[in-house]
C-alpha positions in Angstrom: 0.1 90.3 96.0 2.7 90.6 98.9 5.5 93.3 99.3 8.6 93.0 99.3 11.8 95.1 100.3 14.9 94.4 98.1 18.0 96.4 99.5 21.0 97.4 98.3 24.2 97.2 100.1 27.2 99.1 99.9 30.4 98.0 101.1 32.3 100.9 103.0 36.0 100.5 102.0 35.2 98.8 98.6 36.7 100.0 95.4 34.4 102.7 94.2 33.3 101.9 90.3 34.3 104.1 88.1 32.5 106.7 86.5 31.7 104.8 83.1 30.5 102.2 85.1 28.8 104.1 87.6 26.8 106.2 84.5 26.1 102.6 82.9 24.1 101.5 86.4 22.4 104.0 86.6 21.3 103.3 83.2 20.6 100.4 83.7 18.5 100.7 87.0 16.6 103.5 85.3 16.0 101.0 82.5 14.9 98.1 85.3 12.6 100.9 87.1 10.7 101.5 84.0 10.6 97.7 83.7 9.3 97.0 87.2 6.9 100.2 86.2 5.3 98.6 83.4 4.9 95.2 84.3 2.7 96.4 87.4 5.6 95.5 90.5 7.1 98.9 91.1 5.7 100.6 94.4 8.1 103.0 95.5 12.3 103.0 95.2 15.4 105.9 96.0 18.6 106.1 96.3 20.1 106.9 100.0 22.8 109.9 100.9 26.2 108.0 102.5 26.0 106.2 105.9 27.6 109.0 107.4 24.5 111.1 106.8 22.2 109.2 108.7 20.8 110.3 112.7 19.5 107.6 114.8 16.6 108.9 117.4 16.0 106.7 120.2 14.1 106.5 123.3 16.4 105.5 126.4 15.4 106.0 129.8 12.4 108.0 129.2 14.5 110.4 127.4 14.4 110.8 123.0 18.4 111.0 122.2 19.5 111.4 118.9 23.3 110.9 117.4 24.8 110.9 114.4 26.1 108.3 112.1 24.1 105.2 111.1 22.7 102.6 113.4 24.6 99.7 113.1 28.3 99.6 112.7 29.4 97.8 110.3 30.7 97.7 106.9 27.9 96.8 105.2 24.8 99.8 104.7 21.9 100.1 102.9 22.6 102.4 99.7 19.1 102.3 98.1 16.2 100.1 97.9 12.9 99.2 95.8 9.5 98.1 97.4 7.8 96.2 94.8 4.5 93.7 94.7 5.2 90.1 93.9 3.0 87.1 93.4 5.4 85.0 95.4 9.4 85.0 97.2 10.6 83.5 93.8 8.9 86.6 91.9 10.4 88.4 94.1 13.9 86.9 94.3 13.7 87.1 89.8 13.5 90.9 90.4 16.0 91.2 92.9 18.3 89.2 90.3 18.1 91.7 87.7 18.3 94.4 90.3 22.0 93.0 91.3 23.1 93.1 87.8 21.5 96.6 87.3 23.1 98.2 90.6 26.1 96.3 90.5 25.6 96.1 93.9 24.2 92.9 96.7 20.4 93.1 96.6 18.7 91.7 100.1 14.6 90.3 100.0 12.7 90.8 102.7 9.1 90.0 102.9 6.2 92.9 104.2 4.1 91.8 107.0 0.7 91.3 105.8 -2.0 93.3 107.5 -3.5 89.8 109.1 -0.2 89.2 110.0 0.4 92.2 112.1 
């Protein structure tokens, strides 16, 4: 089976849910996990700290510099994320839809390189 990344993006600026709603996700994605768990998918999944936590290390001119804030600037960052094993993209993209109604939040699918790939 191939991996798969399924990331979920928050929106900076957005309308934060409130805390009914933000209770039932979490619900609900515990609910999904234990789904994904038992059905043989789940690999590894967390929830991330705000972008605002993040350091970026770099190499530049022979030198390691790090800085804070995320990487890229933009609106859009990655708020948490699941790794799970799927037969195929559309497995894969069937998770992910259950994972956007879970989170509440824009799921992304991104295929693992395969070892014979790499």
């Amino acid at each position: 089976m191939k991996q798969y990344l399924l990331s979920v993006y928050m929106v900076e600026g957005e309308e934060p849910p409130s805390e009914d709603a933000m209770q039932q996700s979490f619900r609900d994605v515990d609910a999904l996990n234990e789904t994904m768990k038992k059905e043989g998918v789940w690999v590894f999944a967390g929830g991330l700290h705000e972008p605002t936590t993040a350091t970026v290390v770099r190499q530049q001119d022979g030198d390691v510099l790090t800085t804070d804030g995320p990487f890229a600037e933009s609106r859009e960052q990655i708020g948490g994320f699941w790794v799970i094993k799927a037969q195929d993209l559309d497995a894969a993209l069937a998770w992910a839809k259950k994972a956007t109604v879970a989170c509440q939040a824009p799921v992304e699918v991104r295929p693992f390189h395969d070892e014979a790939e790499v």
